[in-house]
N, C-alpha and C positions, 0 to 999 in steps of 0.2 A: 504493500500500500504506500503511495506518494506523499501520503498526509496522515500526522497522526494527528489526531481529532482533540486528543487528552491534552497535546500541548500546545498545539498552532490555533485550534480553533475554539479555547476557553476562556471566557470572559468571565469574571466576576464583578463588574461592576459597569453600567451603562448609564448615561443620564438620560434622562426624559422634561421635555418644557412643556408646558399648553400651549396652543397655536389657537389664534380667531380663526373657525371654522368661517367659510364663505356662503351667508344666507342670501336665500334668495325674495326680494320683495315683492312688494303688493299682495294680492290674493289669490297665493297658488292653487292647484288643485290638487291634491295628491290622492293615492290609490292606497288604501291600508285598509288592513281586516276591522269588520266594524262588528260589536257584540251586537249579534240579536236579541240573546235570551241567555241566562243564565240559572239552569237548571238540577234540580236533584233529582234524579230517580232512587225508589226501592224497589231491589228486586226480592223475593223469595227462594232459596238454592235447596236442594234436595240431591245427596249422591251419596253413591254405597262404594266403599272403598273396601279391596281386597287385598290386606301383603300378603306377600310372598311365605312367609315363612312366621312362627307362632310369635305374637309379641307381649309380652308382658306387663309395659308399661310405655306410654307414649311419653317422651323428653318435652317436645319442641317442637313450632308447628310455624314456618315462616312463609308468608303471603303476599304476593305479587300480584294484583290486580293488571289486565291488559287488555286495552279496546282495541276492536280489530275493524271493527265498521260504527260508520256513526251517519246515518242519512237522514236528510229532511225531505221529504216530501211534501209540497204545497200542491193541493186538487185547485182545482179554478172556483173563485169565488166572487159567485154572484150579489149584485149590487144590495146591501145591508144585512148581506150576511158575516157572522163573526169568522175570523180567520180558527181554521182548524189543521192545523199542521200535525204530520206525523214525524216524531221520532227514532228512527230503525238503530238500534243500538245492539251492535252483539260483539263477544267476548269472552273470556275466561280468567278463572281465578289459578294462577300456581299456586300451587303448595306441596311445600316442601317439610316431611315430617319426617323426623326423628324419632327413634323408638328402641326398646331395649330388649334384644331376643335372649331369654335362658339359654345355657349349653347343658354341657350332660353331667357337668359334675356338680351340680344343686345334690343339698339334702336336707334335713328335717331344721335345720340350725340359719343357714343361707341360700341365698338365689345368686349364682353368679352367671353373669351376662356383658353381650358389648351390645353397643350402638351401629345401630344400621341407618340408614335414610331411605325415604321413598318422596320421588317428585311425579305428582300428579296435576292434571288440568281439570279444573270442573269448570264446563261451558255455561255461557248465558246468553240468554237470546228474547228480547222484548221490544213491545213498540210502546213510546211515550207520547199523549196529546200534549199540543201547545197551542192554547189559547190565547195567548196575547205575546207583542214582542215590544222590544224597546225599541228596536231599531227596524223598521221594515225591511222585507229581503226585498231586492230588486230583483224584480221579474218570479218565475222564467217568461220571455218572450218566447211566443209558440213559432214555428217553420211554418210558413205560406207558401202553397203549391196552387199556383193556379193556370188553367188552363185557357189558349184562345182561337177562336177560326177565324178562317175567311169567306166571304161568300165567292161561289164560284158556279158562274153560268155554262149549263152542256145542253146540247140538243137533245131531243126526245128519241129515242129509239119508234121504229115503225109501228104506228096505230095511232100515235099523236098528231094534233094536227100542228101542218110546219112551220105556225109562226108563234109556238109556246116554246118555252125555256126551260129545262132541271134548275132550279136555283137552290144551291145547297151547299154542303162542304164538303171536302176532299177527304175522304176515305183513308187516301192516301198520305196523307199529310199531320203530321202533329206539334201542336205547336203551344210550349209551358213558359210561366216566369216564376222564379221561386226563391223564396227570401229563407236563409238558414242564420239562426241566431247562436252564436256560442257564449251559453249563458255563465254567470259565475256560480259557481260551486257551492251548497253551504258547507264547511267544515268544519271539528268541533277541536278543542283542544280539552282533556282530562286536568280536571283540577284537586279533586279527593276521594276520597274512596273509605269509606266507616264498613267493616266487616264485625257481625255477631255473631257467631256459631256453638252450637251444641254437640257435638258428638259422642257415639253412646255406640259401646260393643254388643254386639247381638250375637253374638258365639261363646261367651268366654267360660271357660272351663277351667278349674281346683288342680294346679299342681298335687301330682300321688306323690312326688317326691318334694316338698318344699315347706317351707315357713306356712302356717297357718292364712287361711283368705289369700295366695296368693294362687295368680291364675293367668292363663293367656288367653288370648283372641285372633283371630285373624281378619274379621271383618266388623266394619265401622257403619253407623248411618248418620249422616251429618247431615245436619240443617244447620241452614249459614243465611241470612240478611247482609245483602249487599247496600250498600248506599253508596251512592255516585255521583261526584258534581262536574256538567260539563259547561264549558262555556259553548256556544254555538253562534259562531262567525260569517265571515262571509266580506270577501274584498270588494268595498266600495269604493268611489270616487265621491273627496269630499272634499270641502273647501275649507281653507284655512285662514285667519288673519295674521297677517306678520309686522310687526311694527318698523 
């Protein structure tokens, strides 16, 4: 190598000053994400978890919440009617649990065991209404397809008499104008997420060899309340004052 990095290229110490940034005046317009709505959902969670192998005792249970789709859908809405938007929100909860398996030398005195881990996904999947916003979405503007002819004068095939006209359009001929709108997007950004859950063995069974009321399981049923706050966005063009 040409350059040792450890001693040509290490700086310990650099200065840095403030510079007057370069604004721009009068009343610009700029394009930034503008909150529509700011929302909580709760969901409800139900799932039956299976280890691998008998566990004894659950340690540790750590949770990562993550959205995977966040859609709005606006239906078209007629003149004084209230806006009813949908919120398509779906996702899953990690977790990752810790748990303590017996081995084989337990007896009437102790339980000895190590630590295992299991990482599992429990999905969620709901639609939330929204009834009012702070910020109106703009649009969606719909795609216009429309169609146009020409009139076009033919002679009448024999039995007509010869001084009437076909006046019609051309069969042969098609002819469209069509306006496509690419609209902006709403999207959400994840801001919290409150998790309450129960879970409760529904297998567990009396070590024959071990410490009195000790026992293992292999299967869980958990119920978990999700709470979730998103914000839901959407790039506007919007006017600014600047002094």
């Amino acid at each position: 190598m040409s350059i040792n990095f450890d001693e040509t290229a290490n700086v310990n110490e650099c200065d840095a000053r403030a510079v007057q940034p370069t604004l721009t005046g009068g009343n610009p317009i700029i394009k930034i994400p503008v909150l529509l709505q700011e929302v909580s959902v709760q969901l409800p969670l139900r799932a039956r978890i299976t280890f691998p192998e008998d566990v004894l005792e659950i340690k540790k249970i750590k949770k990562r919440v993550k959205l995977t789709q966040c859609r709005l859908l606006q239906p078209r809405i007629l003149s004084g009617e209230e806006p009813r938007a949908k919120l398509f929100l779906s996702g899953f909860v990690r977790k990752n649990i810790q748990y303590a398996t017996p081995t084989c030398h337990s007896d009437e005195d102790e339980v000895r065991s190590v630590i295992h881990s299991l990482t599992v996904d429990v999905p969620f999947d709901c639609v939330a209404e929204i009834t009012e916003f702070l910020t109106q979405p703009v649009g969606p503007f719909f795609n216009v397809r429309e169609e146009f002819d020409f009139l076009v004068e033919q002679p009448l095939p024999v039995g007509f008499p010869s001084k009437d006209r076909l006046m019609s359009t051309d069969l042969s001929q098609f002819h469209q104008q069509s306006v496509e709108f690419f609209n902006e997007q709403v999207f959400c950004e994840l801001v919290r997420a409150d998790i309450t859950q129960w879970d409760e063995a529904t297998d567990r069974k009396l070590l024959k060899n071990g410490p009195f009321e000790e026992g293992t399981f292999r299967n869980i049923v958990e119920k978990m309340v999700l709470d979730i706050t998103v914000k839901v966005l959407q790039n506007q063009q919007v006017r600014v004052d600047s002094l």
